[in-house]
C-alpha positions in Angstrom: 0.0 0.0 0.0 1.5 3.2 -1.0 1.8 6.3 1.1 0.4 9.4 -0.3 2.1 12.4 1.3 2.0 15.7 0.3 4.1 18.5 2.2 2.3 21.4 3.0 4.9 23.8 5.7 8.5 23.1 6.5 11.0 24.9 8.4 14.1 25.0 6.9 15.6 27.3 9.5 15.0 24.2 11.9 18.4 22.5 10.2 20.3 25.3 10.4 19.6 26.7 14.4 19.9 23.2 15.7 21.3 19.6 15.5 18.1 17.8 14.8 18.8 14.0 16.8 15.5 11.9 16.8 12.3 12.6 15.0 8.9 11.8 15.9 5.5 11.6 13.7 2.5 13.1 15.2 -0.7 13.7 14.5 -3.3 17.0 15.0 -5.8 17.7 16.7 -7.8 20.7 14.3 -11.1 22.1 13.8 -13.1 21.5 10.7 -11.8 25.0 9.0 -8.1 24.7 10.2 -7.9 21.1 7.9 -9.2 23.0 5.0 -6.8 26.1 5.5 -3.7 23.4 5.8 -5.3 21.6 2.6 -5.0 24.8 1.1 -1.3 25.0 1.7 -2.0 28.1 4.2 0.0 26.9 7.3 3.6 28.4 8.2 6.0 26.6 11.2 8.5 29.2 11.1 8.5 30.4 15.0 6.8 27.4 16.6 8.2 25.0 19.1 6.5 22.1 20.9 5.7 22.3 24.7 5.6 19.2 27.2 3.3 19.4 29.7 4.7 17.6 33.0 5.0 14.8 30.6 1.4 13.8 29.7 0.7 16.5 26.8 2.2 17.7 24.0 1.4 21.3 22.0 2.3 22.7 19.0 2.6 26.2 20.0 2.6 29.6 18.1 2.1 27.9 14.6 0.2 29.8 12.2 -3.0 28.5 10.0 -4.5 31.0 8.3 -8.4 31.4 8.6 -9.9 30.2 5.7 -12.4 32.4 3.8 -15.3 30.4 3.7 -15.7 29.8 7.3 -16.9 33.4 8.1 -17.8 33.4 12.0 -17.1 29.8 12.0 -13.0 30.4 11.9 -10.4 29.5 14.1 -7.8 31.4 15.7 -5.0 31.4 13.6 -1.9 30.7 16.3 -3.9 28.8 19.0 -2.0 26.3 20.8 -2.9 22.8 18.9 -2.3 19.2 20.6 0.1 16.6 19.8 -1.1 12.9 18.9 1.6 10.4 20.3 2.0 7.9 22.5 2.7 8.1 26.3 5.7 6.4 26.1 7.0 9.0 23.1 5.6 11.6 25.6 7.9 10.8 28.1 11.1 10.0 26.3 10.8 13.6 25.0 9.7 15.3 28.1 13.0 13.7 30.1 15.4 14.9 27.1 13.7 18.1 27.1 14.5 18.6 31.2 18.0 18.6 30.2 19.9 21.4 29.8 19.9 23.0 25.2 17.3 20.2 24.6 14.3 21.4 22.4 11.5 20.2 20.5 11.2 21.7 16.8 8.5 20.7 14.1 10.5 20.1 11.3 7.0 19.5 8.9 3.8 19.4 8.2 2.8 17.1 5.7 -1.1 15.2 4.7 -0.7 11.7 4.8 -3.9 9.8 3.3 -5.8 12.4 4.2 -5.0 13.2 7.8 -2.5 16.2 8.7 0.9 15.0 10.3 3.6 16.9 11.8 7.1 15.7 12.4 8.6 17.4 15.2 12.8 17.0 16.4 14.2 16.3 19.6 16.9 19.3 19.2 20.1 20.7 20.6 20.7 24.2 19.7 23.9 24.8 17.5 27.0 28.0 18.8 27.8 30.2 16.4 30.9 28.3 15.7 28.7 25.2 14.1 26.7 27.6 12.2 29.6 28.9 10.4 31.0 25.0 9.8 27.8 24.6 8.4 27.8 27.4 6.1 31.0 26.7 5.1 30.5 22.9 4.4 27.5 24.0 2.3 29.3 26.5 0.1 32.1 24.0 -0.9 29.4 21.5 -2.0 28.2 24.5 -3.8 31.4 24.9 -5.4 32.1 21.4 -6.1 28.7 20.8 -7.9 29.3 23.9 -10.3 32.9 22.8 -11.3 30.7 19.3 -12.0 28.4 21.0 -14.0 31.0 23.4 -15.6 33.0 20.2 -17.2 
């Protein structure tokens, strides 16, 4: 049985701010007119982060859907706080890494699979300016290297 995913949001800045280690696969909770917006391809995960509640919840927070027209007074509010779907035992694994000290949870994407909004979200350690730079650097040469390929 094939998948079919389509991406609607990523955060690309995710990458670069942090060293991404383990990644989950959640699910959404969303009202009737938030589904349509992400349908839509009206969703942005730039500045949201995921919040553990004392180990039994999970939230996207601060993650933008924008209301979609056809709801009128029926719309939701574009950057409330939005559950997680995953198990307890996920819940917990990432609520003790989180306690420890530079450990973050970043959504990484938000993607419709068969139908059903997913979000995959990374157990993160923020990068030093010094790792930023390396990665810069490391992406330039490939850069380079791929245009002297395509140059001969």
């Amino acid at each position: 049985m094939a998948e079919n995913v389509k991406v609607v949001a990523t955060n690309r800045k995710a990458g670069f701010e942090y060293f991404l280690l383990e990644r989950f696969e959640a699910g959404l909770v969303l009202q009737g007119s938030e589904i349509k917006s992400i349908r839509a391809g009206q969703m942005s995960i730039q500045e949201s982060y995921v919040d553990v509640e004392n180990g039994e919840q999970a939230w996207l927070v601060e993650a933008h859907i924008a209301p979609y027209e056809q709801a009128n007074r029926f719309n939701h509010e574009p950057r409330r706080r939005r559950r997680l779907l995953l198990h307890k035992k996920q819940i917990r694994e990432l609520w003790n890494n989180v306690r420890m000290k530079g450990m973050t949870i970043v959504p990484t994407r938000v993607y419709l699979k068969d139908g059903r909004a997913k979000i995959e979200i990374a157990l993160a350690k923020g990068k030093k300016a010094y790792d930023k730079r390396a990665t810069i650097a490391k992406r330039d040469e490939a850069r380079d290297a791929e245009r002297e390929t395509r140059v001969r």
